[in-house]
C-alpha positions as CSV (number, residue, x, y, z in Angstrom):
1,X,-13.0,33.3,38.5
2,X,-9.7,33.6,36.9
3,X,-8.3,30.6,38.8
4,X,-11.9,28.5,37.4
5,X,-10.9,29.5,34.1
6,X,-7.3,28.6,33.9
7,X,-8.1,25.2,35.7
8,X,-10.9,24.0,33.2
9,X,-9.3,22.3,31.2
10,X,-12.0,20.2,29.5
11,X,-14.3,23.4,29.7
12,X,-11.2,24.9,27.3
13,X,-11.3,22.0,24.3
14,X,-14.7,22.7,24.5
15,X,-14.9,26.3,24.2
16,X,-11.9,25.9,21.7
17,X,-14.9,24.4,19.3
18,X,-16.9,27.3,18.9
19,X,-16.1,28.5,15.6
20,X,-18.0,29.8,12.8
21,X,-17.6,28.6,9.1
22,X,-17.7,30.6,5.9
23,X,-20.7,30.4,3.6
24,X,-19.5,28.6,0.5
25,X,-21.7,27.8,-2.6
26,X,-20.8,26.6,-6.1
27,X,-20.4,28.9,-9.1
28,X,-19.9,27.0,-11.9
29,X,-16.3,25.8,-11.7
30,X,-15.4,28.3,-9.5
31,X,-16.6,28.9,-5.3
32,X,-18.2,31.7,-3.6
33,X,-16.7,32.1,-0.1
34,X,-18.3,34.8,2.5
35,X,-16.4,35.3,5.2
36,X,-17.5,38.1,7.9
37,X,-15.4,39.6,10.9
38,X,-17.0,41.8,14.0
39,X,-15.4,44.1,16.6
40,X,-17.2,45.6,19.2
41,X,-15.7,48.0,22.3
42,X,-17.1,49.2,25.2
43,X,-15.1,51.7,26.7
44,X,-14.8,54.4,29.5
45,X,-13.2,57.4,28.3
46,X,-11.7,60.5,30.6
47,X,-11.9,63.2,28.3
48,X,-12.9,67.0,28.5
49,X,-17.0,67.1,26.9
50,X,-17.3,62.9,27.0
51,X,-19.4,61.8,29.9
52,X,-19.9,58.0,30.4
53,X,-19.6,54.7,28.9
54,X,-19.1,54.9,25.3
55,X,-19.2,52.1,22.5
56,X,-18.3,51.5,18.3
57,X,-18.2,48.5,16.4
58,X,-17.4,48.1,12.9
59,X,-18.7,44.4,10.8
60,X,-16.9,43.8,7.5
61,X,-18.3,41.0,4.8
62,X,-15.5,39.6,2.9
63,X,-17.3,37.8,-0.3
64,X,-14.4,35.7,-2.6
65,X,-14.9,34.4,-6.1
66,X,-12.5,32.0,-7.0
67,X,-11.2,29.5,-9.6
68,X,-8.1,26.8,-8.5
69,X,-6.6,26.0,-12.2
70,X,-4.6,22.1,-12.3
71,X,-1.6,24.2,-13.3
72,X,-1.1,26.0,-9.8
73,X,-2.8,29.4,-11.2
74,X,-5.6,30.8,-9.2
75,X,-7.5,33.7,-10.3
76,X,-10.1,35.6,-7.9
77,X,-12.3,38.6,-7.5
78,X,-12.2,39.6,-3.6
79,X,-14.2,42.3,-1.9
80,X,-14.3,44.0,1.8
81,X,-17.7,45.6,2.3
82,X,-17.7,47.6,5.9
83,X,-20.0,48.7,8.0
84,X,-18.6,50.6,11.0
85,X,-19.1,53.6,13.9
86,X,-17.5,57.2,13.2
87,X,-15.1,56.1,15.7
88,X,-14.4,52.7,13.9
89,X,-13.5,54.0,10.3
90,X,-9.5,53.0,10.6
91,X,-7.5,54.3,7.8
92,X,-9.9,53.8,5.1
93,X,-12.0,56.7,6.1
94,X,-15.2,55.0,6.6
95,X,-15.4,53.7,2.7
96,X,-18.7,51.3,2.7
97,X,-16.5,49.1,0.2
98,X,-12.7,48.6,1.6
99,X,-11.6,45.9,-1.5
100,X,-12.4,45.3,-4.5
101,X,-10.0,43.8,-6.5
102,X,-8.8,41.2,-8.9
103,X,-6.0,38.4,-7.7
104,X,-4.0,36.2,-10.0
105,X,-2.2,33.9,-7.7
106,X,1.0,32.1,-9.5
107,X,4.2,30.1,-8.6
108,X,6.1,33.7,-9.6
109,X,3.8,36.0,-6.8
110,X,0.9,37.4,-6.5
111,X,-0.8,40.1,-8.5
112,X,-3.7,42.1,-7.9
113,X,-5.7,44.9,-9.8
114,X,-8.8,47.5,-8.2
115,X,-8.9,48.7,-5.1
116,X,-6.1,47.3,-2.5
117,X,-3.2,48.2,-0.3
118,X,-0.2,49.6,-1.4
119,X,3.4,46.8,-1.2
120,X,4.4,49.3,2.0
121,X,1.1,48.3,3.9
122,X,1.0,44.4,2.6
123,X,4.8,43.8,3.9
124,X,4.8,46.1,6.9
125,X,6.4,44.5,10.1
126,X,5.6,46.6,12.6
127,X,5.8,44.9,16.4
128,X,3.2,42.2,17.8
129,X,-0.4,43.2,18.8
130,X,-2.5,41.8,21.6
131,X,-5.5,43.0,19.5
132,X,-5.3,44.6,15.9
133,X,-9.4,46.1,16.2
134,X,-7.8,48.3,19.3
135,X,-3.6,48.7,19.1
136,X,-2.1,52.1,19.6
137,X,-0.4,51.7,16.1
138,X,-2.9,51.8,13.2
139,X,-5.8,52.0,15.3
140,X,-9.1,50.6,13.6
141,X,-10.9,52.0,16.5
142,X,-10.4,54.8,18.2
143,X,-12.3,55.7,22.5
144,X,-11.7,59.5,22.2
145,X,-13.7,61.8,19.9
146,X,-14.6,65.8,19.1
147,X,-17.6,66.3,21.2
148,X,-18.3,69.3,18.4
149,X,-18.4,67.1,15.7
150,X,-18.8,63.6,17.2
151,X,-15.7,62.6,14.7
152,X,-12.6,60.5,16.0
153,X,-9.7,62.3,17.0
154,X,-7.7,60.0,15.3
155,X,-9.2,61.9,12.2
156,X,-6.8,64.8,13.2
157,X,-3.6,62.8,13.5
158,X,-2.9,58.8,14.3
159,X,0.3,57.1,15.3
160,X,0.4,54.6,11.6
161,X,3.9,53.6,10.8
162,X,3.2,51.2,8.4
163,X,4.1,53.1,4.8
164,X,1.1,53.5,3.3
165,X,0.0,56.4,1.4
166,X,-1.9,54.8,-1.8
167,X,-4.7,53.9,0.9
168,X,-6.7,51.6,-0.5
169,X,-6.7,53.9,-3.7
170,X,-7.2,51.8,-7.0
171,X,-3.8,50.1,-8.2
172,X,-1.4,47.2,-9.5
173,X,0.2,45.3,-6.9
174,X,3.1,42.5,-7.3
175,X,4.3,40.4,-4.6
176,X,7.1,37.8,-4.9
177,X,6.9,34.4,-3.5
178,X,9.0,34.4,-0.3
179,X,12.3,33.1,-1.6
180,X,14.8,32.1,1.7
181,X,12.8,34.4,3.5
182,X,13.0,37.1,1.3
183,X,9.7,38.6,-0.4
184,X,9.3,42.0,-2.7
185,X,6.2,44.2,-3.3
186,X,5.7,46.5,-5.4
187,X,2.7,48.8,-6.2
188,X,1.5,51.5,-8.9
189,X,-1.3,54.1,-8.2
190,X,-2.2,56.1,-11.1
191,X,-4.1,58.8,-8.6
192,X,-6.2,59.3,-5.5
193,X,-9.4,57.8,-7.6
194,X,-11.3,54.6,-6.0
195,X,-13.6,54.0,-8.5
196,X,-12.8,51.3,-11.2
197,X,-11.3,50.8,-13.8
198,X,-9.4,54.1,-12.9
199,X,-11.8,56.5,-14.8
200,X,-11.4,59.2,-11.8
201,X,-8.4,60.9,-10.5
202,X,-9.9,61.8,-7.0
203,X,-10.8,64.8,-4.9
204,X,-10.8,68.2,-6.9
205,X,-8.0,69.5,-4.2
206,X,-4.3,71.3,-4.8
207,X,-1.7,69.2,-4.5
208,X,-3.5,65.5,-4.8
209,X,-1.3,62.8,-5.5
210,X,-1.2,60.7,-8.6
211,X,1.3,58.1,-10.3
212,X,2.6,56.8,-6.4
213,X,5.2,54.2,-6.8
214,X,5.6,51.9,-3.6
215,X,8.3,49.1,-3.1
216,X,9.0,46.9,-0.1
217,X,11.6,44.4,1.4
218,X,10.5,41.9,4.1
219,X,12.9,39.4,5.3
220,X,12.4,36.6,7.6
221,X,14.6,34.6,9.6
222,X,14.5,31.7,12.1
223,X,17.7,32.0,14.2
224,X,17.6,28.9,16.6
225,X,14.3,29.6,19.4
226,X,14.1,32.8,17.7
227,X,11.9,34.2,14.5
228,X,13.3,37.6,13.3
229,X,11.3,39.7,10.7
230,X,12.5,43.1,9.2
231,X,10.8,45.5,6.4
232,X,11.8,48.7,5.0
233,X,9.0,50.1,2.3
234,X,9.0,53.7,0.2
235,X,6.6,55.3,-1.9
236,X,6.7,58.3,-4.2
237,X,4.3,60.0,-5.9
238,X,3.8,63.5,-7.9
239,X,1.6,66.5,-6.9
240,X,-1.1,67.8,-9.2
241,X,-2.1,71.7,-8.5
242,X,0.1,72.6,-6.4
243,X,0.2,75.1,-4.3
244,X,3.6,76.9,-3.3
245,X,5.9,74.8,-1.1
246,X,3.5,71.8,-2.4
247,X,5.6,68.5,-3.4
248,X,5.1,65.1,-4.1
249,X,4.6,62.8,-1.6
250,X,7.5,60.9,-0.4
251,X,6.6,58.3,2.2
252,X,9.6,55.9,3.8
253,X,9.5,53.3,6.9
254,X,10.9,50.4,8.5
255,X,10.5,48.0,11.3
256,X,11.3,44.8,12.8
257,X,10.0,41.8,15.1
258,X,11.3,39.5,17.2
259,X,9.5,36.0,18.3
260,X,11.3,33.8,21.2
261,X,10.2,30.6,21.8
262,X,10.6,29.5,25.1
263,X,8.6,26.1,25.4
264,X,5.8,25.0,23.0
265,X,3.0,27.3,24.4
266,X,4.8,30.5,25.3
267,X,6.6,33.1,23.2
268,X,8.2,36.5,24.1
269,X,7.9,38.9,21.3
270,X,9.4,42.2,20.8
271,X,9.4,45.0,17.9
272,X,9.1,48.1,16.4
273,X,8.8,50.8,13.2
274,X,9.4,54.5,12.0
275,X,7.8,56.5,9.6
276,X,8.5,59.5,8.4
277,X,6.9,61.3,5.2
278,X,6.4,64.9,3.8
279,X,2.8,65.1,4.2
280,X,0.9,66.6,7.1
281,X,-0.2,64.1,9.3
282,X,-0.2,61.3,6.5
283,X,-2.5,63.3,4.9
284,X,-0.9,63.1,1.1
285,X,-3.1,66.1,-0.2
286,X,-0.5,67.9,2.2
287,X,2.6,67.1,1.3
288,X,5.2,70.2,2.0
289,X,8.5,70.5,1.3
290,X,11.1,71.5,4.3
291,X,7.9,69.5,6.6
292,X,8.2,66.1,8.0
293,X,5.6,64.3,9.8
294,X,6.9,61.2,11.9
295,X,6.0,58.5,13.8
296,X,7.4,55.5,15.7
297,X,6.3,52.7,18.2
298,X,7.6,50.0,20.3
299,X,5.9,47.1,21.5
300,X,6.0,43.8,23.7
301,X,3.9,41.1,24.3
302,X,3.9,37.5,26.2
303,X,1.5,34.6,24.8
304,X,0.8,31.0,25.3
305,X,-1.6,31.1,22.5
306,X,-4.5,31.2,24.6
307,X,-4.2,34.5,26.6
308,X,-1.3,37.4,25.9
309,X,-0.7,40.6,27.6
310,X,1.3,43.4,25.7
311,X,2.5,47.0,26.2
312,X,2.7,49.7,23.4
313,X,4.2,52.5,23.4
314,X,4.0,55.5,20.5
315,X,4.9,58.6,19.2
316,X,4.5,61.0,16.2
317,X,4.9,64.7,15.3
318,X,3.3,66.3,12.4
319,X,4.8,69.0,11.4
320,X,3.1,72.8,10.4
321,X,2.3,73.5,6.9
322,X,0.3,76.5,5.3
323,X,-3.2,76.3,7.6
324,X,-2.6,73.7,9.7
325,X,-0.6,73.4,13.2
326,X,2.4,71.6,14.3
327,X,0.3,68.5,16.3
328,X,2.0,66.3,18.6
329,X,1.0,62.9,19.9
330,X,2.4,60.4,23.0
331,X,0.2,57.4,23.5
332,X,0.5,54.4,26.0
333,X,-1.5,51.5,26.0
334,X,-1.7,48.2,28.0
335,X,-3.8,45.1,27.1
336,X,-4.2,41.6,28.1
337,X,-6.0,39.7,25.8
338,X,-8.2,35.9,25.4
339,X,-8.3,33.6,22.6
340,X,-11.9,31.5,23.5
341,X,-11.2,29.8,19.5
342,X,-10.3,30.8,16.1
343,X,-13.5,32.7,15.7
344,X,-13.6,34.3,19.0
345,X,-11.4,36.4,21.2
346,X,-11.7,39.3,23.6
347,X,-9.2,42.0,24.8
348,X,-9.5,44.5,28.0
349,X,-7.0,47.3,28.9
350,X,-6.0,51.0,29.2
351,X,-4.8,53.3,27.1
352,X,-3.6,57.0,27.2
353,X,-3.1,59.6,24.7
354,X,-2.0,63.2,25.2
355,X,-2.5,65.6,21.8
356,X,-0.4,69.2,21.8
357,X,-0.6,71.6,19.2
358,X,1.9,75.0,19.0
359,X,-1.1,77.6,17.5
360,X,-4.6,77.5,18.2
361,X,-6.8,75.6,20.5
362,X,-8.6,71.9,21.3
363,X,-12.3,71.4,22.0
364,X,-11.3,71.6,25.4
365,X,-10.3,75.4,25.0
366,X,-6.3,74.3,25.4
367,X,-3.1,73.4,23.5
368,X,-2.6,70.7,25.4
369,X,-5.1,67.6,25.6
370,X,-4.7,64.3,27.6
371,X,-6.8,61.6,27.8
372,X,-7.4,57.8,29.1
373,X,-9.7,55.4,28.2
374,X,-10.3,51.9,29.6
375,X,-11.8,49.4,27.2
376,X,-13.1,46.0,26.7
377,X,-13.5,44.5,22.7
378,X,-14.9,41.3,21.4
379,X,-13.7,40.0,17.8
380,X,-15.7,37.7,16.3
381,X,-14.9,36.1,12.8
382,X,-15.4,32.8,10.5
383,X,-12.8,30.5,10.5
384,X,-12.1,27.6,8.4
């Protein structure tokens, strides 16, 4: 089957047709674009009080109001509305509406205002992906869960390197134009709150973060067959009701990418990040001083823009604060992925986590806890 695939060549053009395009409609003098995007996985995990196959999905509406002005200014109102699985949340905590925000698009950069990601997260270069919807690093879904409480275990503690602690809180966001290949972010998040215009401060917890300041460096290069890409990001922000041995959080990374070129069709690409921060598993409501939670990953992939297999590999410590335990994790993943068009792809592989904790005990009764999954996940999305 794999030989009939790679030989049908007319069977490919035609399969590289099946796309699906935005809704559009006029409003006035501006347009209404709807874009949608859909992951699905099926998966088989091994884990201590998970029997069988297993599956999570998550389907995201992406409407967009926009106006193109003569002068080069655009000015939009853009929105992420998710639907997903417990096990398909990502980093945004399962929030029904992902983005909301105002973009003012200009020859200087790009603003933005309402709910977004921080300059750390926008810039982030963290290592190529056979498929974003199911990578090691920033997983958006997760195959192993709490059998007690059904949640991901991903909820506990995820290997995300990308800096970026004001979530999708509400904030003011600058990025530069790139400028020979340099671009700057910057970000300002006046508190944990997510409802607009900044009226709340967020959850009634010691220690919650307000006034985080992020910035960001991303600089790209082409150096003969080769694209390189680099980032280094920080964010600060102040502690409100702190506890004892509370802080701020403090939040820095940095990674890099490398693309080789080695005909027209095939690339070699190679790269990496680290993060480390004060809070507890990312978790800013827990930011300690004298604690450091870390995390770093390598990854490699080869593509000929039709099919790509990659490996990942990642690691991350968080370490013990007041109530919670010192949690490490190791994961491994391989995946080999298939690109039917622009609207369509599919990836299939293993992966392999192992969780370990120095006090205390899993759902499985032990400190220790390793797992494997194998999975298969379908992306579908409109493309223009």
């Amino acid at each position: 089957m794999l030989a009939g695939l790679f030989a049908a060549g007319p069977a490919r053009a035609d399969m590289a047709d099946w796309t699906a395009a935005p809704l559009s409609f006029p409003a006035g003098s501006a347009e209404l674009t709807v874009n949608a995007d859909a992951s699905g996985a099926l998966f088989g995990p091994d884990q201590p009080g998970v029997d069988g196959a297993q599956a999570s999905g998550v389907l995201r509406l992406k409407p967009t109001l926009r106006r193109d002005y003569d002068s080069g200014l655009a000015l939009s109102l853009e929105g992420v509305v998710a639907a997903s699985d417990p096990l398909s949340r990502g980093r945004y905590d399962g929030d029904a509406l992902e983005r909301l925000a105002a973009v003012a698009r200009t020859g200087l950069g790009t603003v933005q205002i309402g709910l977004a990601d921080g300059a750390g997260y926008d810039l982030a270069v963290t290592g190529p992906r056979v498929d974003p919807n199911v990578a090691l690093d920033d997983p958006r879904t997760s195959f192993f869960r709490d059998p007690a409480s059904g949640r991901a275990l991903a909820d506990l503690f995820a290997i995300r390197t990308q800096v970026g602690a004001s979530s999708n809180y509400a904030k003011f966001t600058y990025a530069s134009p790139e400028i020979f290949g340099v671009q700057l972010g910057l970000s300002y998040t006046p508190s944990e709150g997510k409802q607009l215009p900044f009226m709340q401060a967020g959850p009634q917890v010691p220690g919650r973060a307000v006034n985080i300041w992020e910035a960001a460096l991303r600089v790209s290069q082409d150096i003969g067959p080769v694209s390189l890409s680099a980032y280094l990001a920080t964010a600060q922000g102040r502690g409100e009701y702190k506890l004892p041995g509370q802080h701020g959080v403090n939040d820095t990374g940095f990674g890099a990418q490398a693309d080789y070129y080695l005909n027209d069709t095939i690339t070699v690409s190679l790269g990496g990040a680290y993060r480390t921060s004060n809070a507890h598993a990312f978790d800013i409501n827990q930011s300690f001083g004298g604690t450091t939670t870390r995390a770093m990953q390598v990854s490699g992939m080869v593509s000929d823009g039709t099919w790509s297999a990659g490996l990942e590999y990642g690691n991350g410590i968080a370490g013990a604060v007041p109530g919670q335990p010192r949690i490490g994790l190791n994961g491994l993943q391989a995946s080999l992925g298939y690109k039917v068009s622009s609207s369509i792809s599919a990836s299939t592989g293993w992966q392999h986590q192992i969780y370990q904790r120095d006090s205390g005990t899993f759902f499985s009764g032990g400190s220790r806890l390793s797992m494997d999954a194998v999975f298969l996940n379908l992306a579908l999305k409109t493309s223009d």
